[in-house]
N, C-alpha and C positions, 0 to 999 in steps of 0.2 A: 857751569853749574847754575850759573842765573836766568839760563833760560829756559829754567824746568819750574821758576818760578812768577807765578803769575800775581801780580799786585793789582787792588782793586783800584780802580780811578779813584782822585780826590773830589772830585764832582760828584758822587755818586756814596755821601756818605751814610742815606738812608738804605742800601742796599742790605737786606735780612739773609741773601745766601753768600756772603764775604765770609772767607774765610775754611772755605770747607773742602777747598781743592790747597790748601797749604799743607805738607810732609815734609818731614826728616831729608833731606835728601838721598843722606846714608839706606835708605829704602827703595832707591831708585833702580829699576832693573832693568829696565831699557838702554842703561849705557856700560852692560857688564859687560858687554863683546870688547868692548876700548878701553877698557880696566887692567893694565897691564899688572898689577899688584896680584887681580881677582884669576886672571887666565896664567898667572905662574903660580899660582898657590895650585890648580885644578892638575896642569898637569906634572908639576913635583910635586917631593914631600913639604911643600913649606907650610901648607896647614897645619900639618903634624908636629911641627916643633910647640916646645911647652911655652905655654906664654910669659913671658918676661914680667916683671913688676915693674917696668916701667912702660907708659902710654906710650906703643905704637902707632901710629896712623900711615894707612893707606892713601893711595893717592885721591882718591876723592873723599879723605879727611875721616874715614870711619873709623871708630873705636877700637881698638882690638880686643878679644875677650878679656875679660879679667881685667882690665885697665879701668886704671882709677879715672873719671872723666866729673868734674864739679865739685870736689870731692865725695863723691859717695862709689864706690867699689861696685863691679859690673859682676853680676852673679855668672860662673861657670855655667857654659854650656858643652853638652857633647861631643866629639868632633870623631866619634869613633861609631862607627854604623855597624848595624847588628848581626852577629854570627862573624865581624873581624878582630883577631885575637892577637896580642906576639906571636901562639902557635903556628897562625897561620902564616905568619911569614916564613915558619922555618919548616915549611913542607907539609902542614898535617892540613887533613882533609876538612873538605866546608864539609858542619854537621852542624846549624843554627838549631835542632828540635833537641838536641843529644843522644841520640841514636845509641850512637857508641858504646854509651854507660851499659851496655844489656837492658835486659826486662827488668822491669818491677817487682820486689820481691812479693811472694804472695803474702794473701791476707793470714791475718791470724785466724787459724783452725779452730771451729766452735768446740766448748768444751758440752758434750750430752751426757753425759755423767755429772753436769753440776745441778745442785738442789735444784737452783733458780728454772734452769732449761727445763728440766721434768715436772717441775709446776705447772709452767706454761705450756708445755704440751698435754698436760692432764687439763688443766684447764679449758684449752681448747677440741679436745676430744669432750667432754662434760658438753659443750656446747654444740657441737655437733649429733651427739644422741638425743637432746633437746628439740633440735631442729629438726629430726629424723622422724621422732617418737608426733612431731603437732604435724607432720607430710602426711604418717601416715593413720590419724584421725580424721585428716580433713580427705582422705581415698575411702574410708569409707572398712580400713582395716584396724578394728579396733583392738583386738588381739598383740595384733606388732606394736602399735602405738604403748600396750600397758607396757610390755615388755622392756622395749626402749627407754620409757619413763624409770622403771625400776632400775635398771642399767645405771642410765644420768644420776639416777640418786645413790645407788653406793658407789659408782667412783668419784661424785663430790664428794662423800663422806671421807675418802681415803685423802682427797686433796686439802680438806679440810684439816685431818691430822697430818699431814706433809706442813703446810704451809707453817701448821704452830710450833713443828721444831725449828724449822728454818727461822721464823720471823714473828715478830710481835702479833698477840691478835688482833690487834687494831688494825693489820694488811688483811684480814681475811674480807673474800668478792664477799659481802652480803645481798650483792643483787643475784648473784649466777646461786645462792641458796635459796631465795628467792622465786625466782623463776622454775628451779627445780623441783621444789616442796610445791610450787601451784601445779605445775605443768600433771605431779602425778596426782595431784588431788585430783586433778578433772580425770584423769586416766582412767581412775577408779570410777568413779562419776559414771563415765558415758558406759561402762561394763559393768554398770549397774553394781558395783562393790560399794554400796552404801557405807557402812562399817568403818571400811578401810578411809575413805573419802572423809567420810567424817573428822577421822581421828588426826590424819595431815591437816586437814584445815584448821584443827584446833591446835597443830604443832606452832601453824605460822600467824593463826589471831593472839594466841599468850607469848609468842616471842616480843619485847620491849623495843627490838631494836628494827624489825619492819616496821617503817612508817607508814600511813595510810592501809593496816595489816586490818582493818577492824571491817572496813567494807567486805570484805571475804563472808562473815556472816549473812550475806543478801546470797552467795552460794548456798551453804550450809541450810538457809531457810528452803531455796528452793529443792534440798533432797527430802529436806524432813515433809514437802510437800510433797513429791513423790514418793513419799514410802504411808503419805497421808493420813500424815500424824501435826496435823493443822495447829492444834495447838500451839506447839514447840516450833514447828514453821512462823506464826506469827510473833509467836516472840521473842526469834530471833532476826527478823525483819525491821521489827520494833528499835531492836537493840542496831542495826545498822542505819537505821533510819533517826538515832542518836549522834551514833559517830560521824556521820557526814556534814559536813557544816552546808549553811543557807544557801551558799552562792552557788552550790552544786544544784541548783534548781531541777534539772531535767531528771540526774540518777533520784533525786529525793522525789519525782512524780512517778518514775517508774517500780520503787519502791512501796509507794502508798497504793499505784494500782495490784500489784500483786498483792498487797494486803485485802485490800477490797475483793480481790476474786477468790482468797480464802477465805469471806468470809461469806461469801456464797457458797462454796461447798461445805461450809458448816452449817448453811440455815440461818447465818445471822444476819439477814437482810438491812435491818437496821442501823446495821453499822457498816455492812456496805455500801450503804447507803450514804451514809457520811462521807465515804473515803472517797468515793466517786462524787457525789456533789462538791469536796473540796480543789478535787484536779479538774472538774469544768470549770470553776470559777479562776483559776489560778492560769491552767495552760489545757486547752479541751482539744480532746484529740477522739475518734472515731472510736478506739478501743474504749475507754472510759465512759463514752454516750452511749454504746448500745449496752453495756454491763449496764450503766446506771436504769436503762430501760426495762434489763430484765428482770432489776432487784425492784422496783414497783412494779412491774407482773406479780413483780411473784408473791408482793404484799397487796396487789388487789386496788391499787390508786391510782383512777381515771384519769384526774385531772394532772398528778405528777406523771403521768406515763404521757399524754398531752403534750406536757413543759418540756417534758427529756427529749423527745421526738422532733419537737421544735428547735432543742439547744444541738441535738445530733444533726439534722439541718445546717445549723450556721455556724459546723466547724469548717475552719477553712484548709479547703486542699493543699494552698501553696503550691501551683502547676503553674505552666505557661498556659495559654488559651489556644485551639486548635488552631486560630489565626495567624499564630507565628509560624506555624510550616506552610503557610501559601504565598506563594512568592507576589509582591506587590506590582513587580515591573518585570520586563523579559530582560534585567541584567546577569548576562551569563554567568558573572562571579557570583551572583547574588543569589541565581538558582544551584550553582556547586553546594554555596554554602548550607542553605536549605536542605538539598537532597543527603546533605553527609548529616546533618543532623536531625534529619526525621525519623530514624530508625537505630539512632545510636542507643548507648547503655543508658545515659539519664530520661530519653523518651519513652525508652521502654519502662521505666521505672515510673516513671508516672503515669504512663497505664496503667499500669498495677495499683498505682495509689486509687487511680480511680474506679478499678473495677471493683477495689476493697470497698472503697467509701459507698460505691452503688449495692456492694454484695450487704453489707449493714444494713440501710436506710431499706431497701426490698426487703429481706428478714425481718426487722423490726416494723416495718408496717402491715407485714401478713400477721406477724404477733397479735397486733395492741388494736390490730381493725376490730376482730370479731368482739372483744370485751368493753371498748372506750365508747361507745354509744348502744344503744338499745338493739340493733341490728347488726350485720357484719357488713349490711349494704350501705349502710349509714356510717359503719365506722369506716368504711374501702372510700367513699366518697371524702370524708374529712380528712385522708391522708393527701389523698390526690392534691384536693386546693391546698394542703399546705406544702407539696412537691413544686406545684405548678408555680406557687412566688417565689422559690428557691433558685437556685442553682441548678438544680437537678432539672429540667425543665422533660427532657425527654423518659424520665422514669417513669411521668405519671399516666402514659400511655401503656406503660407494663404492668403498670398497678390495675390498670382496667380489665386488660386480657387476665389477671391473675384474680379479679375477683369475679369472673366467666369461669375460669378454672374451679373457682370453690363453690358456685353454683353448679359444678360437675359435679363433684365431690358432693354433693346434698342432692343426689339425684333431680335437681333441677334443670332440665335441660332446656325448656323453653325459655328462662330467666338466662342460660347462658347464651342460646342465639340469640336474643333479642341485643345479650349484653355486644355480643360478634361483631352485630350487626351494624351497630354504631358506628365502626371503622373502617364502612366501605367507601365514606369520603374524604377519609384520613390522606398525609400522606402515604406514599409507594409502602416503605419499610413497614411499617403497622399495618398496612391495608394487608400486604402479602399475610402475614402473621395471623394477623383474623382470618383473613380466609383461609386459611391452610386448615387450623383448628375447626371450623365449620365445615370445610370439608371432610374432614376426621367423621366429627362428629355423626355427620349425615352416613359416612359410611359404615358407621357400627348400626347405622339402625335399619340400613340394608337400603336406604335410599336412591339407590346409584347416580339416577339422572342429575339430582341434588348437588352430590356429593363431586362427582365429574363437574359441574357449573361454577362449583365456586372454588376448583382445583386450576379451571382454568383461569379464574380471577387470580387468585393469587402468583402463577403463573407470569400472568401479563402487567402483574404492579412489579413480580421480580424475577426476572428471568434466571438469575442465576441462584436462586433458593432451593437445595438439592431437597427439604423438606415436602415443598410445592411439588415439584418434578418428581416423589418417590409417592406423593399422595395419588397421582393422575397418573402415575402407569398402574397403581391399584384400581383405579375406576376402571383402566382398561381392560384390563386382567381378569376384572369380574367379568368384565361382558364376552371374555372368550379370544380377544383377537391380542395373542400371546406375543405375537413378530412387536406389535405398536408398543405394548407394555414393556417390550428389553430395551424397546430404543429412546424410553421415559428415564429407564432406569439407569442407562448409559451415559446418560445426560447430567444426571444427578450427580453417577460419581466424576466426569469431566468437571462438573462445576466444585465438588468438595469428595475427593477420595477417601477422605476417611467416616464418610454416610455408610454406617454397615449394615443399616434397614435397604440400602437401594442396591448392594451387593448381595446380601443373602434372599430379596428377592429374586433376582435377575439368574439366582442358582436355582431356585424355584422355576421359573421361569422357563430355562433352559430342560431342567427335568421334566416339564409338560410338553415341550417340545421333544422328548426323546434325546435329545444332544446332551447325550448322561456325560461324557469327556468334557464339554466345555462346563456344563453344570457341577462335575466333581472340580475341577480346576477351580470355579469360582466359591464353594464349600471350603477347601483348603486354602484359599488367599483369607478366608476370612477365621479360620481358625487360628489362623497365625497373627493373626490379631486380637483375636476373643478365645484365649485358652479354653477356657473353661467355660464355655458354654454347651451346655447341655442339648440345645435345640441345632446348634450346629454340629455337633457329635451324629445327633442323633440322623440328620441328613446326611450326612458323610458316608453310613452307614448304609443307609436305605438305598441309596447311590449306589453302592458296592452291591448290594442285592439284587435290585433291577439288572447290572452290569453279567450278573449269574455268577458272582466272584462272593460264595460265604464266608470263607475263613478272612477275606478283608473284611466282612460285613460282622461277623464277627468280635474282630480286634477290634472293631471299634466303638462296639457294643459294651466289650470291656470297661473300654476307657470311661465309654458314657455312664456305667455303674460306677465306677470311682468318683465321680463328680457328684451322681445322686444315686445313692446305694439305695433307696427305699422305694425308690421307682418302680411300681409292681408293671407297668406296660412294657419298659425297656427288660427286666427279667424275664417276664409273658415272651418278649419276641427274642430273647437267644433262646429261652429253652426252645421255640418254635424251630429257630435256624438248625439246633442241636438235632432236632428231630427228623426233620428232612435229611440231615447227613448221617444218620440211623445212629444216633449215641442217646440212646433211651435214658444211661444213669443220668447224664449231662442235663440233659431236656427234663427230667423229673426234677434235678436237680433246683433250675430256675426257675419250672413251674409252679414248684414247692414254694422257694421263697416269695414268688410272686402272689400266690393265693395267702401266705402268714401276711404279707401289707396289706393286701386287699380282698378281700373273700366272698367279693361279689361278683366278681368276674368269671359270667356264665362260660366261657369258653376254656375257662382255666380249670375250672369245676368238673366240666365234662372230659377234658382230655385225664386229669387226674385217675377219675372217676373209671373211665376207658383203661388206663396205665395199670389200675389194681387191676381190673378184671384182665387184661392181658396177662396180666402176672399169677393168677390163680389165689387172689386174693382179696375175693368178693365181699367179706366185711369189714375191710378196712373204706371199701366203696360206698359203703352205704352213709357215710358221713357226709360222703362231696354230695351225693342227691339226694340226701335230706335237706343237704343246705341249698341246693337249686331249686329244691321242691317250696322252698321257704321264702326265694327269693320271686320265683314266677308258679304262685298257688294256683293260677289255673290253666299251667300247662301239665297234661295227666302225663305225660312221658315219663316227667321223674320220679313220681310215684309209683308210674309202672318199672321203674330200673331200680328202686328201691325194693320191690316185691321181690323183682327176679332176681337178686343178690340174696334175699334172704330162702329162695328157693335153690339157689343156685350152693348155697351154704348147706343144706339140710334142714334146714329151721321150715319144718314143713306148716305148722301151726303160726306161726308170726308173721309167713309168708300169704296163708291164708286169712289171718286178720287185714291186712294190709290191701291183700283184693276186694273185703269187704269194706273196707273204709272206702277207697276209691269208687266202688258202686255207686254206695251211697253220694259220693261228689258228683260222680261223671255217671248217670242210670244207664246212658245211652250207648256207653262206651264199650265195643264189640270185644278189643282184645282181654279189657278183664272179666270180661263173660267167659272168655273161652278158658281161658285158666281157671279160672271160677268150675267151671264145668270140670275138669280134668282135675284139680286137686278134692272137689268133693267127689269126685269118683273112684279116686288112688284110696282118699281116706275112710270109704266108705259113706259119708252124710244124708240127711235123707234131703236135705236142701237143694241136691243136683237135679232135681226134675224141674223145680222150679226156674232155675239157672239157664236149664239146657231148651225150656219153653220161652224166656224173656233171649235168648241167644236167635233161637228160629227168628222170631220176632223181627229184631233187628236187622238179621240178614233177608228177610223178606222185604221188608222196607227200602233197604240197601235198593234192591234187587231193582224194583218198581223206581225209586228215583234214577236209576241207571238207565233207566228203558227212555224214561221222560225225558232224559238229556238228551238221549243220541234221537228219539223223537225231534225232539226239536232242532237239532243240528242239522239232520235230513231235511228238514220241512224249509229252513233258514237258505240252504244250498249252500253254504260257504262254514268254514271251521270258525267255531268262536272260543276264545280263550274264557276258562270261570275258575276259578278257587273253587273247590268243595270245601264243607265239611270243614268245623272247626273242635276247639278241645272238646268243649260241653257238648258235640251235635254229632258229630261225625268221627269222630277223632280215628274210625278203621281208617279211615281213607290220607288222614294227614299222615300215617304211622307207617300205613303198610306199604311204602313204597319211599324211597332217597331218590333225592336229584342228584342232579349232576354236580358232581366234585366234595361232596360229602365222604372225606375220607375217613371220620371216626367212624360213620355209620358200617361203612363197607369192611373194617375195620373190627365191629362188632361181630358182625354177621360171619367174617370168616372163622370165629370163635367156635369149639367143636361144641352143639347144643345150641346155640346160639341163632339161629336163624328163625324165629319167635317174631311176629310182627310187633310185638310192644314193646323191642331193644333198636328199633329203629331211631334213628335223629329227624331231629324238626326241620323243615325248608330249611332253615338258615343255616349257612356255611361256616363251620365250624371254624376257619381260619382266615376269618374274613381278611382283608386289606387294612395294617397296623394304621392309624389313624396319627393318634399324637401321641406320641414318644414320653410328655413329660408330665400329659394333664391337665388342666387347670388349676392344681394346686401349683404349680410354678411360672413365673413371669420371666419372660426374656428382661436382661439389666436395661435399666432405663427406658424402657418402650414405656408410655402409657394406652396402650393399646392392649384390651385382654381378648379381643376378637380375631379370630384369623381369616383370611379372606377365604381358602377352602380349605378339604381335608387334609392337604397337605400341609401343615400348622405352618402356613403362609404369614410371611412377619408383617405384618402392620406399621407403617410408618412409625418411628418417633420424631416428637415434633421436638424434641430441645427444651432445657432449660431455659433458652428465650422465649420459645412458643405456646410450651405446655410447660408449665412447671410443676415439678413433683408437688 
């Protein structure tokens, strides 16, 4: 036993680690194999006997359990290892989990018949139609949402009377009534149930027992502002703007500017005034600077419009600076990090912020230029320098182009290219911008060479400016070389697909080229983008026409009158379509309403005109060539188709006044001689000698210049082309004969009686080539371009709201 015991040397009595290898020896395990007490206990029972109350010792002197050892008693330990039983000595099987016992009995069966359970599941059905009724407001289905609302609130109400027989009211959710009584206020709200809306929000402002129930009137103000009833809007704004206490700083700003903005739509400037000057001073924000801006417009004070402009200025954005998205070093972690947040939700949100704050400070300085100094030039200048020490730094180069723009607007042109011009040593961005515009410019006043010069400038500061590139396939375009112009316009839309000036060109485009399939293909990519545009209807159409396909030319004629029903040119050409495909009522029909919009329209006039007399109903004709005789007084035609309707009628006396009136206009004019002749001879007169002597007359004259011409042609050796003979001079010779493709005229003439040289038509072709669809009284959306390049009402660049601004 002593030599498991190591003692420290007596020499060695500063030794600090003695004593730390001394044990029990009774702990000793290394001499259990020679332990004759320890190896019979292992393999008989003699562990298992109960231990005696008196101190056993083993041979190396150990305790035995339970044995008293110094006097103090040895606590019981275990000697029986687990899952071994008596049972199992007497044959029963090892089962240390309890296997045996069977299964567990089941749980207790919920009772759904009790009060409590049918609460709870009303309860949580209430909040599910809640949840359902705000899904489907924010989709955008405001119908289901009321419905759902209504739902939630009478089966809380039934939960409501459940709960109070079951339990005290002091268990009743006040928050799930709560939530239920807002949820249908707004239901009502946004379905515009004013009424209803109303009457819940004043269920849950007079209940005592919602806390914080009183700011609900900041609702309540905003219907009675939409039903614009300002008054009672204000004050109950007022009355919310009570019950909010100080610390709520931000809702109590946004409170006060809705008050301020009712008080612009009242007129009371003055006090908008206030309410606005007190949120700059307090917390200024973009919305509150340009109100306050407008509330001195609109009382007329230079120098407070000045101050405002200046305080709208130096609110601050609160953004990062674009310098945080440009990576400092080529640490690859460092560019992940960048590239994941250059285009996340919070950057893109402060774009926004910044487009807003630029979309203000531009409005508010085209405002307050023209009236805050003597000029607009002078007030466009003072904005600029106070742009240019701002923040804003790159605005005040848009403010330049935008007062170029208002020198358009004042028919100013030379004050706006001068103003252009400034920008040709700008940087790229501005350079392209001005030039683009000056290209514009030059090409409405038919400059070309001009126009193409500085399309190419603009061009070469930005190549990828689909504005530049839709301006210079128009320079092309003018000049004829159509292939160069699609492959300007191609380019434009490669660089920004959604340029619909460089697409609805290049359809244009393709239609001069005859490639009516790729040019309808390109008509329909862009209707499908611009429903309702009239000028691409109106193409779509003319495309089906040229293709020889009417009834698509037609349909879509249609359509183009449902967009602009008053359009006498687009009526003009289906009755024309109608008439070609021989539906005369159809064709009268458009004809008809095209001459009620417009009743100048000599061609509308004559086929009218032609319509009655095919129809044997000669005095309702005499109205159309009264009124073309009214519009072109000295062409004698209509006055002579005005005679011969009233001859043609029987009106033999009104027919003959009417030859004599024209005499007297036209002396020279053969054909109402010869009628002249012939009715004072039916009616007896003694004036036909006279008539029949100034008739000789004439045709003797006739006769002798006939001779002089072909005189001279002989004598020339070669054919020479001449016009005869005008209204006042010659008018047989314009009359008595139709060109070619004059089908009213031919038309006339097949009439029985009718073959009379003074029912002839004028040179001009009656059905000439539709020109533009819509007029001048309509503007394609957003172009500021009112020039077309040709007759084919060719779109004109728009140059953008950054370019050109409306």
């Amino acid at each position: 036993m002593m030599q498991n015991v190591h003692l420290a040397p007596e020499t060695d009595e500063d030794d600090l680690y003695s004593g730390y290898n001394d044990y029990n020896p009774t702990y000793d395990t290394e001499e259990l194999e020679n332990d004759t007490a320890f190896q019979q206990a292992v393999r008989t029972s003699h562990g298992r006997r109960p231990p005696s109350k008196t101190s056993l010792a083993s041979s190396m002197g150990r305790p035995m359990t339970g044995a008293i050892q110094d006097g103090v008693t040895r606590p019981m330990t275990a000697v029986r290892a687990a899952g071994f039983t008596k049972a199992a000595l007497r044959g029963s099987a090892f089962d240390p989990l309890g296997q045996s016992r069977g299964p567990a009995p089941p749980l207790e069966a919920k009772n759904e018949d009790s009060p409590e359970e049918k609460i709870r599941q009303l309860e949580k059905k209430v909040n599910e139609l809640v949840e359902e009724s705000c899904i489907a407001n924010s989709c955008g289905d405001l119908k289901l949402a009321l419905e759902k609302a209504k739902d939630a609130g009478r089966k809380e109400r039934i939960l409501v009377r459940q709960r109070e027989q079951v339990t005290t009211p002091e268990n009743i959710n006040l928050d799930l009534t709560y939530s239920v009584l807002l949820n249908l206020a707004s239901q009502y709200s946004a379905n515009e149930m004013y009424a209803e809306a109303l009457n819940t929000f004043q269920v849950i402002v007079k209940n005592k027992m919602f806390s914080n129930a009183g700011r609900l009137k900041v609702n309540m103000g905003n219907i009675y502002l939409k039903q614009r009833n300002y008054s009672k809007a204000i004050k109950f704004y007022r009355m919310a703007l009570d019950q909010i206490p100080s610390v709520h700083k931000e809702m109590r700003i946004k409170i006060m500017q809705n008050i301020g903005v009712t008080f612009i739509k009242t007129g009371q400037y003055s006090d908008a005034i206030n309410s606005f000057e007190h949120i700059m001073s307090m917390a200024p924000n973009l919305k509150a600077g340009f109100n306050l801006i407008l509330s001195y417009f609109a009382v007329g004070d230079r120098d407070k419009m000045k101050k405002a402009f200046q305080k709208l200025i130096a609110v601050p954005l609160e953004i990062d600076e674009d310098d945080k998205y440009i990576s400092p070093s080529d640490d690859p972690h460092t560019n992940l990090v960048i590239e994941a947040i250059k285009n996340d939700h919070l950057r893109q949100m402060e774009r926004e912020r910044k487009a807003m704050a630029e979309k203000y400070i531009m409005t508010a300085a085209k405002l307050i230029a023209p009236v805050i100094e003597t000029s607009f030039a002078v007030g466009y200048d003072w904005c600029v320098e106070v742009v240019k020490a701002s923040q804003y730094v790159e605005l005040a180069n848009d403010l330049e182009i935008n007062k170029a723009i208002t020198y358009l607007r004042q028919k100013d042109f030379n004050q706006a290219v001068e103003t252009l011009k400034m920008f040709e040593k700008k940087d790229s961005r501005v350079k392209s911008a001005a030039a683009t515009n000056l290209s514009f410019l030059y090409f409405l006043e038919n400059e070309f060479a001009q126009a193409s010069s500085y399309a190419d400038l603009a061009v070469n500061s930005d190549r990828y400016n689909p504005s530049a590139l839709t301006n210079k396939g128009n320079t092309v375009f003018a000049n004829g070389d159509y292939e160069k112009a699609a492959e300007f316009y191609k380019e434009a839309l490669r660089n920004d697909s959604s340029c619909t000036e460089a697409l609805y060109n290049i359809g244009l485009t393709y239609k001069r080229l005859n490639r009516l399939d790729e040019a309808l293909d390109c008509f329909l990519k862009l209707h499908a983008i611009l429903r309702n545009s009239a000028q691409v209807l109106y193409q779509i159409a003319n495309v089906y026409e040229l293709m020889e396909d009417p009834n698509q030319a037609i349909e879509w004629l249609m359509q183009l009158i449902s967009v602009v029903p008053t359009d006498s040119r687009a009526l003009s050409k289906l009755g024309e379509l109608y008439d070609s495909e021989g539906d005369k009522s159809q064709a009268f029909q458009y004809y008809y309403e095209s001459y009620r919009y417009f009743p100048s329209n000599i061609e509308v006039i004559e086929w009218l005109g032609a319509y009655y007399i095919d129809t044997q109903f000669c005095e309702k004709a005499i109205q159309y060539f009264e009124r073309a005789s009214l519009i072109q007084p000295t062409q004698v035609k209509w006055q002579l188709m005005v005679a011969s309707c009233f001859r043609r009628s029987g009106n033999y006396q009104k027919a003959l006044d009417t030859y004599k009136d024209i005499h007297r206009k036209f002396p020279e004019n053969v054909e109402c001689l010869r009628f002249l002749v012939r009715l004072c001879t039916d009616i007896g007169l003694k004036e036909v000698q006279e008539y029949a002597t100034k008739l000789k007359r004439l045709e003797k004259m006739k006769e002798i210049r006939e001779q002089r011409i072909k005189s001279g042609r002989d004598g020339s050796g070669g054919p020479r082309s001449r016009r005869e003979g005008s209204a006042s001079s010659d008018s047989g010779q314009n009359c008595s004969a139709s060109s070619k493709g004059e089908r009213l005229s031919a038309k006339l003439r097949a009439l029985p009686g009718t073959n009379e040289p003074y029912e002839s038509s004028s040179n001009k072709e009656i059905d000439a080539s539709y020109v533009d669809p819509l007029g001048p009284q309509i503007e394609r959306p957003k172009t500021a371009a009112k020039k077309r390049i040709d007759e084919d009402d060719f779109a004109d660049e728009e140059l953008g709201d950054d370019l050109l601004p409306e």
